[in-house]
C-alpha positions in Angstrom: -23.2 41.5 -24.0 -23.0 40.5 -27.5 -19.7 38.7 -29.3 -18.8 42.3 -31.3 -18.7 44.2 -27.4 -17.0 41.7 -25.3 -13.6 42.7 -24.7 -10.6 40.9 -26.5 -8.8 38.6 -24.3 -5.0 38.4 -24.0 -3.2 35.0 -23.7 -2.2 36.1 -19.9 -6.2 35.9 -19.4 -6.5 32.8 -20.9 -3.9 31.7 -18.9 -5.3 32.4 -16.1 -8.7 31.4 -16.9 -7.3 28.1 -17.5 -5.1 27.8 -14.3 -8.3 29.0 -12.1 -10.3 26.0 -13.7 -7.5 23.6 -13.0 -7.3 24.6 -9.8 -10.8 24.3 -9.0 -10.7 21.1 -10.8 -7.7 19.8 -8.6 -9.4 20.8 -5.2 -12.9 19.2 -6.2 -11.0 16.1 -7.4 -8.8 16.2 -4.0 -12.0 16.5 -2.0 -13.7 13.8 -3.5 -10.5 11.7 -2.9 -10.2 12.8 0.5 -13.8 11.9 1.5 -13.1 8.7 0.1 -10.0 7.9 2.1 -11.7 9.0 5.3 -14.9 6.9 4.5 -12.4 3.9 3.5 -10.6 4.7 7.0 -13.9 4.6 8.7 -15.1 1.3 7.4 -11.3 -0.3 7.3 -11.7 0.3 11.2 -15.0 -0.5 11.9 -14.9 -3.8 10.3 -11.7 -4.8 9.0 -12.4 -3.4 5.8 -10.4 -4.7 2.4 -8.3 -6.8 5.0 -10.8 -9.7 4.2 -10.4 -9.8 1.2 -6.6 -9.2 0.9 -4.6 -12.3 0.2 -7.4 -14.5 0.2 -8.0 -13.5 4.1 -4.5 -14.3 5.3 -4.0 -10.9 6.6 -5.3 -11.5 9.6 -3.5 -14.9 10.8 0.2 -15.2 10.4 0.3 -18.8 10.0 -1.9 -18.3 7.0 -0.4 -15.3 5.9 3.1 -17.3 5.9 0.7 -20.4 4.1 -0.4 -18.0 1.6 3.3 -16.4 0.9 4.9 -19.3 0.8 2.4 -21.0 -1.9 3.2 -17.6 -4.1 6.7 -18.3 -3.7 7.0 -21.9 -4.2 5.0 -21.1 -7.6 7.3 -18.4 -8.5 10.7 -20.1 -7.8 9.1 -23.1 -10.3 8.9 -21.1 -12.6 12.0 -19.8 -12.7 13.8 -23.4 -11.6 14.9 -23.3 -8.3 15.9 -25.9 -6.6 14.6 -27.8 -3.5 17.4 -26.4 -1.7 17.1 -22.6 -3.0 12.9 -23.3 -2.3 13.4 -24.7 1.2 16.0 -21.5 2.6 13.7 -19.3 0.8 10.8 -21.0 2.3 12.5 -20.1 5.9 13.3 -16.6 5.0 9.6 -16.0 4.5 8.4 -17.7 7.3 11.0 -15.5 9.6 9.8 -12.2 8.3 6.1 -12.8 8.5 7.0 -13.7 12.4 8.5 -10.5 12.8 5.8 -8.4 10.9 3.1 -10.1 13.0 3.6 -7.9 15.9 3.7 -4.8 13.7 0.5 -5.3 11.8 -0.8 -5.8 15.5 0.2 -2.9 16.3 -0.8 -0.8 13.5 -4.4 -2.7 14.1 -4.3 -1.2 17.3 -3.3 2.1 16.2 -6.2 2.1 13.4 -8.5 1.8 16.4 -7.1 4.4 18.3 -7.4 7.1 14.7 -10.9 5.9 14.5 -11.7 6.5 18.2 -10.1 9.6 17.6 -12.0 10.7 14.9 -15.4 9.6 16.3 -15.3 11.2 19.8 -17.2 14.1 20.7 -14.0 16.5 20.1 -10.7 15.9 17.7 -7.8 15.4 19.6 -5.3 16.6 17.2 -2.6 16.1 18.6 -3.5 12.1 19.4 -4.3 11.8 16.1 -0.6 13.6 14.9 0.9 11.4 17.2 -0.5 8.1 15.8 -0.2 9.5 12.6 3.8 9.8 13.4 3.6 5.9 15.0 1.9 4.7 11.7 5.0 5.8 9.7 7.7 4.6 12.2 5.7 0.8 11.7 5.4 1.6 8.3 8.9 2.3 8.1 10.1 -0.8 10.3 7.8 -3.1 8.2 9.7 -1.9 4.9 13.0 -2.0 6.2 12.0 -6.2 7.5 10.6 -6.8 4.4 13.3 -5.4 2.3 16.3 -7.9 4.3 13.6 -10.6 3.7 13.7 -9.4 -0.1 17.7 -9.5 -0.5 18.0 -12.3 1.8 15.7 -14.4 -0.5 17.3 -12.7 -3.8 20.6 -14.0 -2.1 20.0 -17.6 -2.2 18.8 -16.9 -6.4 21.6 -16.7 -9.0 21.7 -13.6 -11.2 20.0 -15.6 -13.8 17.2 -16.7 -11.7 17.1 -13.0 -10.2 16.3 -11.8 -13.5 13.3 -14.4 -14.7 11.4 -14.0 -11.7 12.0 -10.1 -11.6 11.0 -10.0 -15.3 8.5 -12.8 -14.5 7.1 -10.5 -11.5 6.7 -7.7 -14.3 4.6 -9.6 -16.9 2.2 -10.2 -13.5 1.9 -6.7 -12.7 1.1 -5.5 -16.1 -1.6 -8.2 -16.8 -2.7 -7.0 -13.5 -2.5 -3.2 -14.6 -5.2 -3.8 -17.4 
């Protein structure tokens, strides 16, 4: 069918023409996406995954975990001239929370295990794997809610000033970071 034969198309066919192809586009592009969370799922629980590599290797020890946070910290309040005082009761606010967390991210080790036992065995227990699913986002939610008092805790012992330079300080990081 030549150019001159083809029939005219309306802007409601173009419009659809275009959200057909976005469609398609979104539900390649949230395939590929998918595949790639299950695959980093897979290795994450096979192996320990990006957990290695993740603050230096701290992730998996708590003392060095609470070493590693506590290094970032005490370069941070430096910078933004806290004293030994506000350093040292900040120091113990960090050390507090990772003790608490350290039973969660066992448990959420644990429960990694479980999802990938799930997913390998010979049939999909879907309602094991809703159930861990649903166990993942109470830690998840249990974690935040620690690390958030550990947050305003800490913030508590800064004065607004201080508050400020690290926040702003904290910014400038995440940006470099970003490009």
């Amino acid at each position: 069918m030549d150019a001159q034969n083809r029939p005219q198309q309306t802007p409601d066919d173009i419009t659809r023409k275009y959200r057909r192809r976005s469609f398609f586009k979104g539900a390649l592009a949230g395939g590929v996406v998918g595949t790639l969370l299950a695959v980093g799922v897979t290795v994450q629980a096979h192996n320990g995954g990006f957990q290695r590599m993740h603050m230096m290797g701290a992730m998996g020890d708590p003392a060095a975990m609470a070493e590693r946070i506590e290094f970032g910290a005490e370069f941070m309040l430096a910078k933004v001239g806290a004293t030994d005082e506000q350093k040292t009761e900040v120091r113990g606010i960090l050390r507090s929370a990772v003790t608490d967390l350290a039973p969660l991210q066992q448990q959420h080790r644990a429960n990694r295990k479980a999802m990938r036992d799930a997913l390998v065995a010979p049939t999909i227990d879907k309602s094991a794997l809703t159930e861990l699913r649903t166990a993942e986002i109470k830690l998840a939610d249990r974690a935040s809610a620690r690390i958030q008092q550990a947050v305003v805790d800490a913030a508590e012992v800064l004065t607004p000033a201080q508050r400020k330079a690290l926040l702003d300080r904290m910014e400038e990081r995440r940006q470099r970071h970003r490009t």
